[in-house]
N, C-alpha and C positions, 0 to 999 in steps of 0.2 A: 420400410425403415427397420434395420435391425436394432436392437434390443440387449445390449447385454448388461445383468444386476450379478451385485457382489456382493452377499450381505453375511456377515462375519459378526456373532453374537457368541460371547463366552458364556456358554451357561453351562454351568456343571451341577453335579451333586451336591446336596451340604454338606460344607466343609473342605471342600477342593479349593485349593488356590492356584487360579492361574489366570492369564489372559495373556498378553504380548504372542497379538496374530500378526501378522504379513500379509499385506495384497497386495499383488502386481498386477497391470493390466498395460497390455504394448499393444497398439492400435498401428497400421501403416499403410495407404493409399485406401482409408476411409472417408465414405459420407454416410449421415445422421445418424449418426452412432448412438445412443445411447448407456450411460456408464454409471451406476451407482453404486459406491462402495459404502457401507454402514458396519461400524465396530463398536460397540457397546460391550462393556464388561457388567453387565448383571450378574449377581452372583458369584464373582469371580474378587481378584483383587484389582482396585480399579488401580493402585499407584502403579502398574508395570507396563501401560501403556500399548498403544497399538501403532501399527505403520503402514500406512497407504499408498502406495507408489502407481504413477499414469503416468503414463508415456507415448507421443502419438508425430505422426511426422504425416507431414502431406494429406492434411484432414481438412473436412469441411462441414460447416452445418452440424457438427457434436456437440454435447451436452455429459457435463462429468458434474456430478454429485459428491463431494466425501464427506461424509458424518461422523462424528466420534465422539465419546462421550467418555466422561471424567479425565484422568490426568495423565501426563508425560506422553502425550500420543504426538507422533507424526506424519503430516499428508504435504507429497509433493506430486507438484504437476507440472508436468516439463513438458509443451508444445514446441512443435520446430512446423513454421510453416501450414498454419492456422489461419483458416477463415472461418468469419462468423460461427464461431463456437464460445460456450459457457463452460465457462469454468468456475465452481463453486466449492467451496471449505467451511462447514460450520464444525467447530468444535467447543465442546461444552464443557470446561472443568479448567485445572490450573498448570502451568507447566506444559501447553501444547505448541507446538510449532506447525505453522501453517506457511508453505515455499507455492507459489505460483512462479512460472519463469516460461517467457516466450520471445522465439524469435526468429530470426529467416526471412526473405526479402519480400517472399509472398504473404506472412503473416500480419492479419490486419485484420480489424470489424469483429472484435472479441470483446466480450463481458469477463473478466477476474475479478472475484469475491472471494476475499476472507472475513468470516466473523469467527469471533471469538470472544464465546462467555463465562468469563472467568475472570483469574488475575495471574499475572507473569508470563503472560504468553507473547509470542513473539509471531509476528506476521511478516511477508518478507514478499514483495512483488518484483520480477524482475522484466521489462520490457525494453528488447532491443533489436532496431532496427524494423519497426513494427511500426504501422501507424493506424485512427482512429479505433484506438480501445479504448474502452471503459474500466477503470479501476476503479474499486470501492474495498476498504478495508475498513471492518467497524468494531472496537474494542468496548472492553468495561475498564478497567483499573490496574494500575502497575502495569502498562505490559510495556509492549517495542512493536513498533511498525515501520518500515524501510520499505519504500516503492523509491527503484530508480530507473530512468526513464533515457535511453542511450542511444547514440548511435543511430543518425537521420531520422527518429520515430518523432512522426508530425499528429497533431491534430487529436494527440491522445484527451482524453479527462481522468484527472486522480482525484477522488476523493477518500479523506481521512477521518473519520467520526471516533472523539474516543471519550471517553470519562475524567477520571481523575487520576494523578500522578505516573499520568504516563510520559512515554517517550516516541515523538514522531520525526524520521528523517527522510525527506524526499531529493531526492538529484535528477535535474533536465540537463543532459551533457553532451556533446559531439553532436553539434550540429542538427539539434531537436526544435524545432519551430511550432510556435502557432500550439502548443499543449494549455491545458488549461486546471490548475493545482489549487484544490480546495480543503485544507485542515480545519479543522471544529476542534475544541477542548474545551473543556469545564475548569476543575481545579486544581493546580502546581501540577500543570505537564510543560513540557520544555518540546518547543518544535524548532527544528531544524531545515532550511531551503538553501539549495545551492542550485545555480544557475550558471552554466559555463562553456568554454571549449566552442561559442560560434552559437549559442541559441537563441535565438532571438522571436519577437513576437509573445511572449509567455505571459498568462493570466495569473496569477498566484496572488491567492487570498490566505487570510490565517485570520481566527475567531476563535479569539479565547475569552476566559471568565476572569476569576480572578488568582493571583497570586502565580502569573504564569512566566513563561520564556519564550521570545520567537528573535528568530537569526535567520536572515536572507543573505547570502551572498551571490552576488553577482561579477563574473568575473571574466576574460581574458576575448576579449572580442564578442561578449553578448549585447545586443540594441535592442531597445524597443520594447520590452520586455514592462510591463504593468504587475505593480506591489501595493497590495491593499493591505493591509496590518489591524485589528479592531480590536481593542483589548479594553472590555465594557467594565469591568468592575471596578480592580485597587492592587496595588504592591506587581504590576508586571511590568519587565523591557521587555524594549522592542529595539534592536538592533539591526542594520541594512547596513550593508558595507558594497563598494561598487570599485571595480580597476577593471580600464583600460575596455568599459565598457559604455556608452553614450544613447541618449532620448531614451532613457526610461521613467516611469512613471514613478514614482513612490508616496504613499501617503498613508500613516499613521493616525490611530482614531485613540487616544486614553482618556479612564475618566480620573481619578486621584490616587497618586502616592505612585506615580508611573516614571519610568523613565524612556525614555526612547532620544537613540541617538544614530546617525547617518553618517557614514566617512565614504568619501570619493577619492579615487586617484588617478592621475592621467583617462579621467572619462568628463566629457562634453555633451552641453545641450540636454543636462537631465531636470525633472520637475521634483522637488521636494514639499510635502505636503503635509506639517504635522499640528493639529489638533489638540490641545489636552484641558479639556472641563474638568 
């Protein structure tokens, strides 16, 4: 197995200001790669950020690490044609951007992991043309989280774990089946599902607390397609909108001071299912 670590620590003298490192790493007809980038600003001025860049085409069996710590840092990681490989993002501070993004016909049976602990941070998965990967993006507060999910990639899992007032957008689009979309929030986050373009079969849950927002759209030839909505507390909608889509499942769970409402258009044969104690 080779081995390769990247670790990137600004330490200087007392009284030096700096930090804003660079790492790149291009990987190409690799297996079990191993890749760890760590950028920490000790010492240093943490607001100027650092930037991580992987890049790998025709890999198998790798494992990519990026660390970062405090604020305005950037890690991206751009797989083309990925198997079984981990791909992981922890970044620790406020003002960080975390880009996963894979795709290519052979890319499939991969782990993407963004966490991010802080607030204002923005996480960004992008999956196309890829099938059975595992997403997981997990936030604290204020930030943004986008996983879209495109282009024939079947039998994916996304899950979304975030805190309070944040923002989650997920899309299953062109013809994506059989994926299975799981959002968690706590309190006054707004989530966002769109389902469309031919995908059909789709699991999508959403579980928030109270005082939130969830939007499902379903739309232009998607079937079959199953909406769980559970919004346990007080003061959230929940809205589902469906065209020109048929046999889906929908059912909303609220407990008081909720609204939730379903609009259909030219779609047939769907189950509406709404609850409110």
């Amino acid at each position: 197995m080779k081995k390769l670590a990247i670790t990137i620590s600004a330490i200087l003298a007392s009284g030096a200001v700096y930090a804003g490192n660079e790492a790149t790493t291009q990987l190409q007809y690799a297996y079990s790669d191993d890749i760890k980038i760590e950028q920490v600003t000790a010492h240093a001025d943490p607001s100027r950020g650092n930037d991580a860049f992987v890049y790998m085409t025709n890999t198998e069996h790798n494992k990519t690490n990026i660390y970062q710590k405090h604020d305005n840092n950037l890690a991206t990681v751009n797989a083309k044609n990925a198997v079984r490989s981990k791909f992981d993002i922890t970044q620790k501070g406020d003002f960080n951007v975390g880009l996963i993004k894979t795709d290519g016909a052979t890319n499939r049976k991969n782990d993407l992991d963004i966490v991010q602990e802080g607030n204002r941070n923005n996480a960004k998965v992008l999956v196309t043309s890829s099938s059975y990967n595992n997403v997981n993006v997990s936030q604290d507060n204020r930030n943004q989280a986008l996983v879209r999910v495109s282009g024939y990639s079947d039998r994916n899992k996304v899950n979304v774990d975030q805190g309070d007032f944040n923002n989650a957008s997920v899309s299953v689009n062109r013809f994506s089946d059989r994926n299975e979309v799981d959002v968690e929030q706590d309190y006054r986050n707004t989530a966002n599902v769109s389902v469309y373009w031919g995908s059909d079969g789709n699991d999508i849950d959403i579980s928030q607390d109270n005082v939130n927002t969830a939007t499902v759209n379903v739309h232009y030839g998607s079937d079959n397609n199953g909406i769980d909505i559970d919004q346990t507390a007080y003061n959230s909608t929940a809205t589902v909108s469906l065209s020109y889509s048929s046999n889906n499942d929908i059912s909303v769970w609220q407990n008081s001071a909720d609204s939730a409402t379903v609009t259909g258009y030219a779609s047939n044969h769907n189950t509406v299912n709404i609850i409110q104690n």
